[in-house]
C-alpha positions in Angstrom: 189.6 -1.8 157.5 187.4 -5.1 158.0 188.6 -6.3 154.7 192.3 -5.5 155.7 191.5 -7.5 158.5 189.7 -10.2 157.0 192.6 -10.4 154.9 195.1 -10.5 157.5 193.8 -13.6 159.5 193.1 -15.4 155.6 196.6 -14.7 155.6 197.7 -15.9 159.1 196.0 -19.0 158.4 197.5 -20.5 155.2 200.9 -19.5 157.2 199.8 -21.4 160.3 198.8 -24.2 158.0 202.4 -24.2 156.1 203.9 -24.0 159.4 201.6 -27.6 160.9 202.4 -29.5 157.3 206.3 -28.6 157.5 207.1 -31.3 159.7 205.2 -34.0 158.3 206.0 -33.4 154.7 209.7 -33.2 155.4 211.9 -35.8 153.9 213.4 -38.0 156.8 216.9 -37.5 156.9 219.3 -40.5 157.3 223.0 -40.0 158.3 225.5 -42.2 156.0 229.0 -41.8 157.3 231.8 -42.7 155.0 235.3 -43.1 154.0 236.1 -42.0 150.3 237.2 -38.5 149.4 238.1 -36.8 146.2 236.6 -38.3 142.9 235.1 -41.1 144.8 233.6 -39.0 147.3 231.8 -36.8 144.3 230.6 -40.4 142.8 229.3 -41.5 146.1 227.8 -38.0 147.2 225.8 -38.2 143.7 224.4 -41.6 144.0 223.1 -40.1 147.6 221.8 -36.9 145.4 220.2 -39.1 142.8 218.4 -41.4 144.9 217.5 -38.2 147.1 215.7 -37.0 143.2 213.9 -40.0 142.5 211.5 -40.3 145.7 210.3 -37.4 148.3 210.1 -39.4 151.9 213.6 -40.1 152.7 216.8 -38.0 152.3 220.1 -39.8 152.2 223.0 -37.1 154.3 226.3 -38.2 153.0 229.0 -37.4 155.6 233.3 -37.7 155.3 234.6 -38.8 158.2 238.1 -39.7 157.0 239.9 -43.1 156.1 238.4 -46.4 157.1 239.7 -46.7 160.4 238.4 -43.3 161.4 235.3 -43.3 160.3 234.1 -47.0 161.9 235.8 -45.4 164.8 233.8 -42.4 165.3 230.6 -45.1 164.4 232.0 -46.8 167.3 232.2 -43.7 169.6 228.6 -42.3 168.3 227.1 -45.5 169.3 228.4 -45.0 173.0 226.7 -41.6 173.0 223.7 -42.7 171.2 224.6 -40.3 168.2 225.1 -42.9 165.6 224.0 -43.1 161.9 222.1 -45.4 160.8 224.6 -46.2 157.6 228.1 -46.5 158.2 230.7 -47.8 155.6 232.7 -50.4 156.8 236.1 -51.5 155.0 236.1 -55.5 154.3 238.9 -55.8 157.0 236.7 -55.5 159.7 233.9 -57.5 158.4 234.9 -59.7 161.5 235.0 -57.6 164.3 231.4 -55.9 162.9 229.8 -59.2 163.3 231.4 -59.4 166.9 229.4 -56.0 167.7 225.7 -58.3 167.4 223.8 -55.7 169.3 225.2 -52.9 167.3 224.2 -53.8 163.8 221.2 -54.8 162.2 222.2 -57.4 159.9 220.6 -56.3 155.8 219.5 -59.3 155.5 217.1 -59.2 158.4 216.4 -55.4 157.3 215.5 -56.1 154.2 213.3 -58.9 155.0 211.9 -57.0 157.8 210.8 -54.1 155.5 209.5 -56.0 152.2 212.4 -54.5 149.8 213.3 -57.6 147.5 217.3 -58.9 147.9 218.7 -61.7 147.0 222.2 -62.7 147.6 221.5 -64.6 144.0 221.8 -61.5 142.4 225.4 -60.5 143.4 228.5 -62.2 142.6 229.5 -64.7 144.5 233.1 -63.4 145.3 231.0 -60.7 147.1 228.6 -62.9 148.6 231.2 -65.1 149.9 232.9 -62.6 151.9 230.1 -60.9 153.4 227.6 -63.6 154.7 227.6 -65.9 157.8 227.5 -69.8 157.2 224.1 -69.8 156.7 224.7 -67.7 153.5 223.0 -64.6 154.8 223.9 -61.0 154.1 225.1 -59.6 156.9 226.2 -55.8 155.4 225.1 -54.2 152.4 227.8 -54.9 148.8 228.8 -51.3 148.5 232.7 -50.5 146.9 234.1 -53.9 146.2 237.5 -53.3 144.6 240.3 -55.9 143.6 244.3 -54.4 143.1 245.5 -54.4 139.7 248.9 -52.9 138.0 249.2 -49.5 136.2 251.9 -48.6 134.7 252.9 -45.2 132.8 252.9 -45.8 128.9 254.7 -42.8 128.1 257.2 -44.0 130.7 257.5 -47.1 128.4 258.1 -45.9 125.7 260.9 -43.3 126.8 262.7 -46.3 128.2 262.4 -48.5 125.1 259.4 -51.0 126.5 256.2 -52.2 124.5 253.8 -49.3 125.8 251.1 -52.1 125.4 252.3 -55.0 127.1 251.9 -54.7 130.7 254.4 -56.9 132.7 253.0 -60.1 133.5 255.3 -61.8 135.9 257.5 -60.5 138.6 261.0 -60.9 137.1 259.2 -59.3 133.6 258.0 -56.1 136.5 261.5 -56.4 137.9 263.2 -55.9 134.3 260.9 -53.0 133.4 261.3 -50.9 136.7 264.7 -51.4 136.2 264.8 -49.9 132.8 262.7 -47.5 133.8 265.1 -46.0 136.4 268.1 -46.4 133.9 265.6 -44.0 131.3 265.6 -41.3 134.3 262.5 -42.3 135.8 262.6 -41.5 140.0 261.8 -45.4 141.0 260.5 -47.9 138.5 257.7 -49.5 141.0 255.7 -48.6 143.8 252.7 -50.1 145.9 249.6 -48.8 147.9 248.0 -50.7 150.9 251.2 -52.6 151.5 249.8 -55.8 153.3 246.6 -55.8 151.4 248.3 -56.3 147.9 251.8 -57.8 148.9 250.7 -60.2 151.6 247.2 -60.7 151.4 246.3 -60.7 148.0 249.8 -62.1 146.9 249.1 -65.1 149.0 245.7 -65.6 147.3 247.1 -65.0 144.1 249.6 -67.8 144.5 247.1 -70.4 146.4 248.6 -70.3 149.6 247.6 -69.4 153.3 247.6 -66.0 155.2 246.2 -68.1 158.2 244.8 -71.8 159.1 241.2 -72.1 159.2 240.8 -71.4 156.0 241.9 -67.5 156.2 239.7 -67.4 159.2 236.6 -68.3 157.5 236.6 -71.8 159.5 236.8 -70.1 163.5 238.4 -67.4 165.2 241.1 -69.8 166.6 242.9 -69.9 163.1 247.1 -68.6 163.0 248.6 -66.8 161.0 251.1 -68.8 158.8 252.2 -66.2 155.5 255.9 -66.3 156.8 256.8 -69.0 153.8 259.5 -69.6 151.4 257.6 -67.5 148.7 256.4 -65.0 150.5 259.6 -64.3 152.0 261.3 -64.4 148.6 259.1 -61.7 147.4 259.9 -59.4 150.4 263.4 -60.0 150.1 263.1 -59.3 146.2 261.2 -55.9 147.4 263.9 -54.9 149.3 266.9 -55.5 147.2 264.9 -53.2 144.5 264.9 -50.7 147.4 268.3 -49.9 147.5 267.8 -48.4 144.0 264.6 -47.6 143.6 263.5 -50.0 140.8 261.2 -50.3 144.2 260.3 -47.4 146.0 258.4 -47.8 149.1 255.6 -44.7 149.0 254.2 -45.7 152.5 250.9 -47.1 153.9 246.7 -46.6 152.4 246.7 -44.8 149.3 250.2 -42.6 149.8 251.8 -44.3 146.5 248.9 -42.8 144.1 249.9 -39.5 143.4 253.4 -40.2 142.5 252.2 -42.5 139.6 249.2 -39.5 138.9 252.6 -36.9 139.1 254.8 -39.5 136.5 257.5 -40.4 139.3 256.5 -44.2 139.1 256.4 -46.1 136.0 254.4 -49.0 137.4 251.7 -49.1 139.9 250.3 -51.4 142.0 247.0 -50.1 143.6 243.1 -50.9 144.1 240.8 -51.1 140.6 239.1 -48.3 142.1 241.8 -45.6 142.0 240.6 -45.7 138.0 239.1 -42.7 138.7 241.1 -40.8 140.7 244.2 -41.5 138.1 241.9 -41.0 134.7 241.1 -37.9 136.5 244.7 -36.7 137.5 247.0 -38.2 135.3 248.4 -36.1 132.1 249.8 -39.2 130.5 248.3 -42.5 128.9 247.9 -45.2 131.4 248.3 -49.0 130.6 246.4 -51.6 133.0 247.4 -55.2 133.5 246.6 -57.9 136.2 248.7 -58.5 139.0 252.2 -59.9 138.9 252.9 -63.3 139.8 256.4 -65.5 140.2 255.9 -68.0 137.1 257.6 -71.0 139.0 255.1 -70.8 142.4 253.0 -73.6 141.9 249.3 -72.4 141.6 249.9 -69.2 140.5 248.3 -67.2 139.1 245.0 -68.2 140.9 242.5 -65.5 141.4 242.6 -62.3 143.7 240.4 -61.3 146.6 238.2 -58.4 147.0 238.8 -55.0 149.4 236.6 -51.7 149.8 233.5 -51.8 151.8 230.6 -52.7 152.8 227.7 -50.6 153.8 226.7 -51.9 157.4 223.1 -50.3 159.3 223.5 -49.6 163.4 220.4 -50.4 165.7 218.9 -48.0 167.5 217.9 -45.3 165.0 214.0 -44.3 164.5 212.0 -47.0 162.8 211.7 -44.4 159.7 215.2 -43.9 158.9 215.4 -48.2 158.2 212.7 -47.9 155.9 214.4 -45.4 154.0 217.7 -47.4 154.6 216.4 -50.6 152.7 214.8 -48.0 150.2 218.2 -47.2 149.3 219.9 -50.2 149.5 216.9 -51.0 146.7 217.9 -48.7 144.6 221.6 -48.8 144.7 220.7 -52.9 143.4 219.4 -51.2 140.3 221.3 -52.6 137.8 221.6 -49.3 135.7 223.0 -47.8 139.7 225.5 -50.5 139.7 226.4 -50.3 136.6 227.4 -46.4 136.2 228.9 -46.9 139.8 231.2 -49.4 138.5 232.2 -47.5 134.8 232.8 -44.1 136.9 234.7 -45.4 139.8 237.1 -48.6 138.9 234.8 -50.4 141.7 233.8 -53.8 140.7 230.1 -54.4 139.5 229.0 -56.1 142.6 225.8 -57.2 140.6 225.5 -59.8 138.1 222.9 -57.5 136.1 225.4 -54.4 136.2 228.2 -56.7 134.8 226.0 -58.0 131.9 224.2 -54.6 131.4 228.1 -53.1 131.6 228.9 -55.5 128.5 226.3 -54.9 126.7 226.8 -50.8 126.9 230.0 -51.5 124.9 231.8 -50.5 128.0 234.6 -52.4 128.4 235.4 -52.5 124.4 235.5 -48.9 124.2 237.8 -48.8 127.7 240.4 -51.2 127.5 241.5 -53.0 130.8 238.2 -51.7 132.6 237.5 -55.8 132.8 240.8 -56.6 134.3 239.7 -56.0 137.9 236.8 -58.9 137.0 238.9 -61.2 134.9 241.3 -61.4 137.7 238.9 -62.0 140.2 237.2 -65.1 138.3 240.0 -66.3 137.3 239.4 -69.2 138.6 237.4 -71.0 141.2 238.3 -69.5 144.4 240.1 -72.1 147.3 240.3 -72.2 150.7 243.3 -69.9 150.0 241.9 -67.4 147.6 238.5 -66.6 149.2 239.5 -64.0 151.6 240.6 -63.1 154.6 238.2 -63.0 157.7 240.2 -62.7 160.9 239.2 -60.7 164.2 241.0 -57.0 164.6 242.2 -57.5 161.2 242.6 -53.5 161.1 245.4 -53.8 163.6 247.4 -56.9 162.5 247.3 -55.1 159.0 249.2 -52.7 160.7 251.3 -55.0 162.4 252.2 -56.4 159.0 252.8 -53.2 157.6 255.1 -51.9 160.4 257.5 -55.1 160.0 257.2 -54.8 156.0 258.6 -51.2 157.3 261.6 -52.3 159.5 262.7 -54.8 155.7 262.2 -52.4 153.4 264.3 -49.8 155.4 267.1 -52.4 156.4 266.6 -52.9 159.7 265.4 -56.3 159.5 266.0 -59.4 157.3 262.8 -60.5 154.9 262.3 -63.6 157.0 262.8 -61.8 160.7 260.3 -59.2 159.8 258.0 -61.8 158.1 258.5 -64.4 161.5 257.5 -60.9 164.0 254.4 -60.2 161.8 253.0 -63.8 162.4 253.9 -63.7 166.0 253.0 -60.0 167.1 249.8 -60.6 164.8 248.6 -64.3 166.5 248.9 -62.5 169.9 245.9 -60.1 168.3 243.9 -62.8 167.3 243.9 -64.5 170.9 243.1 -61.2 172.4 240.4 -61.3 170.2 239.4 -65.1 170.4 239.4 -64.3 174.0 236.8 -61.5 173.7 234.6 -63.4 172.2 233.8 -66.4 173.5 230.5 -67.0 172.3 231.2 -66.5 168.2 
């Protein structure tokens, strides 16, 4: 009985014990909200599981909250209610209005600094570090997905309608005389395009050296206008549309809509980001070709170099002290240049690194994956202008849409290349007042 007893409380005690050392052992969790889904979404939820393996103080809580625009918005709307994460992905689009929202971020840079972790904007390419930093060079969010578009095109497609499986169209009357031959060979359109503005007006522009607004794209004040309704650009719309009316273009709709009909074979050619790779290696039941982006040979400047998209990791304030020493834990350890590097060869995503890229090469990675180096190539093409270094304009998310509702009204008929080109600028402009008028101080 007394030993039954003895053994009871012995027992009660180590319990009691586990119970007190619970809390304090337990990993401190830290809520990353994010934007990618499907294959990406497994890549991204295993560099959170890895990183989770290699140390026991911090656990990294990947959570989906839809496309871009959703999930900054729900950051947004967390923030009001103090129920934000601390890591929030952040498409390059509204790099802009983030750095409008000082008291709600914690710059990296400052983060980084202020907990010891070693990062150097050195280290990363400078096509990322351009785009990302304020004019004193500092990192404002963390280089996360960065992502360039590039053309796919089907090869068995090609070679059903009688074209060189590997030579990928170069130019856009070689792309206009493929799709064509493509539809005449029974394919259901020749051509299509995802993110709409983002490769057709904004990456077009910087393609062919010329504007999307004054002030250097931005980059030089919020009071810049936009100014892409030229005689190229409105050309290439106007060449888009006549297409149209037979489908040797085929208009798929906005974001990433286009993808699966070049993953189900309807499309011969595809223009979409590097980092649907994945997705389409994944998907796809047919040999895929990869080439750069098309250009119109007699456009003086072209072709020039392309500009980056995807995201950025960017930290909120007001989380526990804890959670941002796990933060630029992580942000250390996604710098690993073996991180970067698988991140970039199972994704499509660019290798944000210099380390990654060279480590890449040397792994025999691009020889034994043709094309995986076009995203890069076409990015360094050559030195980037004024023109080609991005685009950093306030509410950027909603003139995008803008654009892409006018692209809309030409591609359906309803309004001329130039008309729908000439509302774009204007509806857009009146958004970057609004803005410039919000922000007085930046």
């Amino acid at each position: 009985m007394v030993n039954s007893a003895l053994r009871f409380l012995q027992l009660a005690a180590v319990a009691a014990m586990a119970m007190l050392a619970s809390p304090a052992s337990a990993a401190t969790e830290i809520m990353w909200w994010h934007a990618m889904s499907g294959e990406l979404g497994r890549q991204l939820e295993k560099l959170a599981s890895d990183f989770n393996v290699s140390q026991s103080e911090y656990r990294i809580v990947p959570s989906y909250k839809g496309n871009y625009t959703e999930t900054v918005t729900a950051a947004i709307f967390a923030f009001r209610s103090r129920s934000q994460p601390a890591i929030v992905q952040v498409n390059e689009i509204a790099t802009a209005t983030m750095m409008a929202a000082k008291g709600a971020i914690y710059p990296v840079y400052e983060l980084m600094r202020n907990e010891s972790e070693a990062f150097s904007p050195a280290a990363y390419l400078p096509a990322v570090t351009g785009y990302y930093a304020d004019v004193a060079g500092n990192m404002l969010s963390f280089p996360f997905n960065a992502s360039t578009p590039i053309l796919y095109y089907n090869k068995d497609l090609f070679r059903a309608a009688g074209l060189d499986p590997e030579l990928a169209p170069k130019t856009w009357p070689e792309v206009g005389a493929a799709a064509r031959k493509l539809r005449a060979s029974g394919a259901v359109c020749g051509l299509t395009t995802s993110w709409p503005s983002w490769i057709n007006v904004e990456n077009f522009s910087a393609f062919h050296n010329l504007p999307v607004s004054s002030r250097a794209n931005g980059f030089g004040g919020l009071d810049a206008e936009l100014n892409f309704n030229n005689p190229v650009m409105v050309r290439h719309i106007a060449q888009l549309v006549e297409w149209q009316a037979t489908r040797v273009f085929d208009y798929s709709g906005r974001a990433q809509t286009a993808e699966p009909r070049f993953q189900k074979g309807e499309c011969g050619i595809f223009l979409g980001s590097s980092a649907t790779r994945a997705d389409i290696k994944a998907n796809s039941k047919f040999e895929v070709g990869y080439g750069m982006l098309p250009y119109w040979p007699d456009a003086e400047g072209a072709p020039q170099n392309t500009i980056i998209g995807g995201a950025t990791l960017w930290v909120l304030r007001d989380r526990p002290r804890v959670e941002y020493k796990g933060v630029a834990k992580f942000f250390g350890y996604l710098s690993k240049p073996e991180v970067q590097a698988a991140w970039h060869q199972n994704t499509g995503y660019l290798p944000v690194t210099r380390a990654a890229f060279d480590l890449t090469r040397a792994q025999g990675f691009y020889d034994r994956n043709p094309g995986a180096a076009i995203s890069i190539e076409q990015m360094t093409l050559k030195a980037p202008t004024e023109n080609s270094r991005g685009v950093r304009l306030g509410s950027f998310v909603l003139v995008r849409g803008v654009i892409e509702e006018e692209l809309e009204h030409a591609f359906s008929g309803r309004k001329s290349a130039q008309e729908a080109l000439d509302a774009a600028v204007e509806r857009g402009n009146r958004l970057l007042r609004q803005f410039e008028r919000a922000n007085p101080d930046r």
